[in-house]
N, CA, C and O atoms as CSV, one atom per row, in Angstrom:
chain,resi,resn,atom,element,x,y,z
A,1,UNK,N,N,-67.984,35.016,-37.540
A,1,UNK,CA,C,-68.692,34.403,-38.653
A,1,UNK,C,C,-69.816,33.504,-38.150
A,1,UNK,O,O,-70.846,33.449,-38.822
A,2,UNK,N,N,-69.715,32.836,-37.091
A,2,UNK,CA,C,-70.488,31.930,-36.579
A,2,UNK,C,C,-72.307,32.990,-36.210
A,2,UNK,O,O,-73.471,32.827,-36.576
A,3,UNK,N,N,-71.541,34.075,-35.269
A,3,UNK,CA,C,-72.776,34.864,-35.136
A,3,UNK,C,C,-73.906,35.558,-36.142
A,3,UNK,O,O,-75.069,35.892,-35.916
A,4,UNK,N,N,-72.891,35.657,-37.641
A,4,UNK,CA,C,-73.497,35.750,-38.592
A,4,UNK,C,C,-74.559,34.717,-39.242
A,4,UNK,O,O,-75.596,35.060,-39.810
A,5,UNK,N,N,-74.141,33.480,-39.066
A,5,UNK,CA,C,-74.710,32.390,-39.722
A,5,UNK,C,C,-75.641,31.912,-38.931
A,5,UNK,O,O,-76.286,31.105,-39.601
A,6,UNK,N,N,-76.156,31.992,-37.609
A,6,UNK,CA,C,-76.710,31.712,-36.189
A,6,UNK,C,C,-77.916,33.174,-36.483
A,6,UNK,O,O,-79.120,32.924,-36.440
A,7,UNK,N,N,-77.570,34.232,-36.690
A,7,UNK,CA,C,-78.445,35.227,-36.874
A,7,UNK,C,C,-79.589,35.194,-38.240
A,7,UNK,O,O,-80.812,35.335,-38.245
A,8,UNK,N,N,-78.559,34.933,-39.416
A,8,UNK,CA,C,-79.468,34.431,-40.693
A,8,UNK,C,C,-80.294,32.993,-40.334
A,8,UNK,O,O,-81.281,32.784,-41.039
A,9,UNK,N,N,-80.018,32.127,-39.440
A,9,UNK,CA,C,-80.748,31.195,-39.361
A,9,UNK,C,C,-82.164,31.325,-38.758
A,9,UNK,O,O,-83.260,30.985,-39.204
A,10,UNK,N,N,-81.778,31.957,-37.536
A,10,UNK,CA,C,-83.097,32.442,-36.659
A,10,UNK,C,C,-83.667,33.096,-37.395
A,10,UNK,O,O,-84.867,32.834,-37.312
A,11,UNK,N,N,-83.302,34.439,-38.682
A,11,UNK,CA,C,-83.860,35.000,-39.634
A,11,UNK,C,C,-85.052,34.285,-40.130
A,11,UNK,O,O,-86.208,34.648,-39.916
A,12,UNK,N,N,-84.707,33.278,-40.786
A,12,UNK,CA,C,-85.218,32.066,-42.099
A,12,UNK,C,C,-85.838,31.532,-40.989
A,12,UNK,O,O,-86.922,31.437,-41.566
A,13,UNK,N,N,-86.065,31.122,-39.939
A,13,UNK,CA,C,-86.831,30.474,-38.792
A,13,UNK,C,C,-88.369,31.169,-38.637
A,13,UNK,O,O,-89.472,30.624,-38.632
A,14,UNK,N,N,-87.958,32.717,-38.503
A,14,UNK,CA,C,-88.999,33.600,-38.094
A,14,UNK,C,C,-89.369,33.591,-39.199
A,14,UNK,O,O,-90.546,33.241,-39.289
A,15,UNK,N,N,-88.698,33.919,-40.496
A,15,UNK,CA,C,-89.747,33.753,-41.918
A,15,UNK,C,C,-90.778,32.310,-41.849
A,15,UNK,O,O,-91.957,32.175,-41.521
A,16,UNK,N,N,-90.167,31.739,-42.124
A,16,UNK,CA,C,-91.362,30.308,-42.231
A,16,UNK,C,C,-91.981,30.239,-41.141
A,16,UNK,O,O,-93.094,29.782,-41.400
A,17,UNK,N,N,-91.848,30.504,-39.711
A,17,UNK,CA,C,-92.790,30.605,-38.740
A,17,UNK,C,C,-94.252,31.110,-38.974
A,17,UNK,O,O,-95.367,30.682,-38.677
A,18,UNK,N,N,-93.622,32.529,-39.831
A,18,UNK,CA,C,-94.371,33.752,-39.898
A,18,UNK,C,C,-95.233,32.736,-40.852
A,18,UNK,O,O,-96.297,32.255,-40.462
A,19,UNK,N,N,-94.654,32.448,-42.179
A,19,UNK,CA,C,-95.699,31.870,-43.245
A,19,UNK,C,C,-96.400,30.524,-43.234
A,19,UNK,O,O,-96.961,30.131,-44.257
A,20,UNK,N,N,-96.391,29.621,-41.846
A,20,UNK,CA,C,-96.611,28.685,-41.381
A,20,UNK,C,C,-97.890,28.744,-40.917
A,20,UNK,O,O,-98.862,28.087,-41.287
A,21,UNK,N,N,-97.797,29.757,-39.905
A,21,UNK,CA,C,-98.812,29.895,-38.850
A,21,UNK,C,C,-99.293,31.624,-38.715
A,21,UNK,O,O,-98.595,32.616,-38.925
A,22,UNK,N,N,-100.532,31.555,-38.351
A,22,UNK,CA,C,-101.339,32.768,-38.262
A,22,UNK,C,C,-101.653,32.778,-36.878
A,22,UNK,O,O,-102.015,31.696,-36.416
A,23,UNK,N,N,-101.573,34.207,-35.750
A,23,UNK,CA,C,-101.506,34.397,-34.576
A,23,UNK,C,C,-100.550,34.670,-34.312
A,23,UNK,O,O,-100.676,35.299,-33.262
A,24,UNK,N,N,-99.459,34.623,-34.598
A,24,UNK,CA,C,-97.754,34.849,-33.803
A,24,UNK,C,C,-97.163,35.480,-33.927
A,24,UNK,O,O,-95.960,35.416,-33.673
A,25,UNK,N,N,-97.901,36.587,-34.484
A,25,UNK,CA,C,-96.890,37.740,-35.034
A,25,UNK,C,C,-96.142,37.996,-33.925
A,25,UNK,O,O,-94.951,37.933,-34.229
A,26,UNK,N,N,-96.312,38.264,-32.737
A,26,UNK,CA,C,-95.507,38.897,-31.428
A,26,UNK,C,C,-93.976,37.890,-31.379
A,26,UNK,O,O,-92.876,38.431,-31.489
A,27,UNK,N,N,-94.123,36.488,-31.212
A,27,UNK,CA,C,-92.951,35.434,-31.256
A,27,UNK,C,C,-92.108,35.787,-32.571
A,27,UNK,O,O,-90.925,36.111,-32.466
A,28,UNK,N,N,-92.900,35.699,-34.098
A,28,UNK,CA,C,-92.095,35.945,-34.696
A,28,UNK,C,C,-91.435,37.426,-34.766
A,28,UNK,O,O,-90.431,37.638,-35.445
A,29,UNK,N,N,-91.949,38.223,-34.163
A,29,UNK,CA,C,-91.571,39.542,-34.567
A,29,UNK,C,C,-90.236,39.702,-33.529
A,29,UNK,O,O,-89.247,40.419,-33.677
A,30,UNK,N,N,-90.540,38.862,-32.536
A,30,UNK,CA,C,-89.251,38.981,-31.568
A,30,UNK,C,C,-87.660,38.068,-32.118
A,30,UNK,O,O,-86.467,38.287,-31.907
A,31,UNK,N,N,-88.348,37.082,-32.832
A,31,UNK,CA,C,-87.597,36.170,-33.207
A,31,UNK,C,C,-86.719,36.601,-34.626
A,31,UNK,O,O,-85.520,36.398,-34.818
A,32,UNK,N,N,-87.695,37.258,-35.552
A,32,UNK,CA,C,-86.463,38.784,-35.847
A,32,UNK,C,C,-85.854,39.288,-35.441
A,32,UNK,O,O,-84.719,39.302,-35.917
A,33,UNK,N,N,-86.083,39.872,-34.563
A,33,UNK,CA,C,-85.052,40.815,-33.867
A,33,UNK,C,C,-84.388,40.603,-33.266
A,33,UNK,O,O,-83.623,41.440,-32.787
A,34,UNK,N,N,-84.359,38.631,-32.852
A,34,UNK,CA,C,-83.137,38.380,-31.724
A,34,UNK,C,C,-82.004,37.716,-33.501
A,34,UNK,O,O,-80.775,37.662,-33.466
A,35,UNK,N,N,-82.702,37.387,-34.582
A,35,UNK,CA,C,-81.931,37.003,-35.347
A,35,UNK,C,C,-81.068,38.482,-36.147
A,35,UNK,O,O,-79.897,38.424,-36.523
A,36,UNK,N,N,-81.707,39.387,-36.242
A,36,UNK,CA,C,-81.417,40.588,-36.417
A,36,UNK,C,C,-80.230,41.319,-35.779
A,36,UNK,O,O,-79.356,41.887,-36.433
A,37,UNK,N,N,-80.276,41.258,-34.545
A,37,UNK,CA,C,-79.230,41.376,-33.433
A,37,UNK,C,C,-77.738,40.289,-33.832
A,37,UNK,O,O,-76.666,40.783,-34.182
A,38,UNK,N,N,-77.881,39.349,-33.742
A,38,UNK,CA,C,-76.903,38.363,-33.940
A,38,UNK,C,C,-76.431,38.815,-35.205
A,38,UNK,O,O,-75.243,39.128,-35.146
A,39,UNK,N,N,-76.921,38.950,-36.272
A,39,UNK,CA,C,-76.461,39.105,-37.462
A,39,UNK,C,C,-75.516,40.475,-37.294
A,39,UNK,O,O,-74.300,40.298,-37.381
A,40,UNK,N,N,-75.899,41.530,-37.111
A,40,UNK,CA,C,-75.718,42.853,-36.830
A,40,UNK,C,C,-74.248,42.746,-35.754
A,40,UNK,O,O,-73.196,43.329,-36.013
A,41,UNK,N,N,-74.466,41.898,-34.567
A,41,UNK,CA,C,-73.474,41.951,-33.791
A,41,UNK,C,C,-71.651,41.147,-34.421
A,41,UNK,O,O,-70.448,41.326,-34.233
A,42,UNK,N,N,-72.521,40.307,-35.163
A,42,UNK,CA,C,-71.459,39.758,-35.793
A,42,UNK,C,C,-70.311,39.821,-37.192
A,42,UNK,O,O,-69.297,39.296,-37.651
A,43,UNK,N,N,-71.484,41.032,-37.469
A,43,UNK,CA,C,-71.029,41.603,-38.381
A,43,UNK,C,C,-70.016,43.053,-38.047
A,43,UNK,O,O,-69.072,43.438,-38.738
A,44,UNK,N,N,-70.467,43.594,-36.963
A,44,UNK,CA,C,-69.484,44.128,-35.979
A,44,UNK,C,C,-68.427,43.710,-35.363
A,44,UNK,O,O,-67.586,44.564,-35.082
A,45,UNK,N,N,-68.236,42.638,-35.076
A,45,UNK,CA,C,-67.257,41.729,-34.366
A,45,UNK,C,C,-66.408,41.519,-35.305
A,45,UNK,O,O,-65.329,41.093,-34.892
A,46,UNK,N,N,-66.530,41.726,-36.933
A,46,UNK,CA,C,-65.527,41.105,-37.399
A,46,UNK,C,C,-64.809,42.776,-37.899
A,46,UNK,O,O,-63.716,42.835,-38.463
């Protein structure tokens, strides 16, 4: 459960990053996918 809630966070991180700032698509786009991963893994784990 923890990896779930740790994955949606980094999620909501990379969103407002994204709508914050212009240039970063590469950080945020990674920063999806490491929140993406977590979510995904933890949702496996259970």
């Amino acid at each position: 459960m923890k990896k779930i809630g740790f994955g949606i966070s980094i999620l909501l991180f990379a969103l407002v990053l994204h709508v914050c700032s212009s240039g970063l698509e590469a950080i945020t786009l990674a920063l999806g996918v490491v929140g993406f991963l977590f979510s995904f893994l933890g949702f496996l784990e259970k």
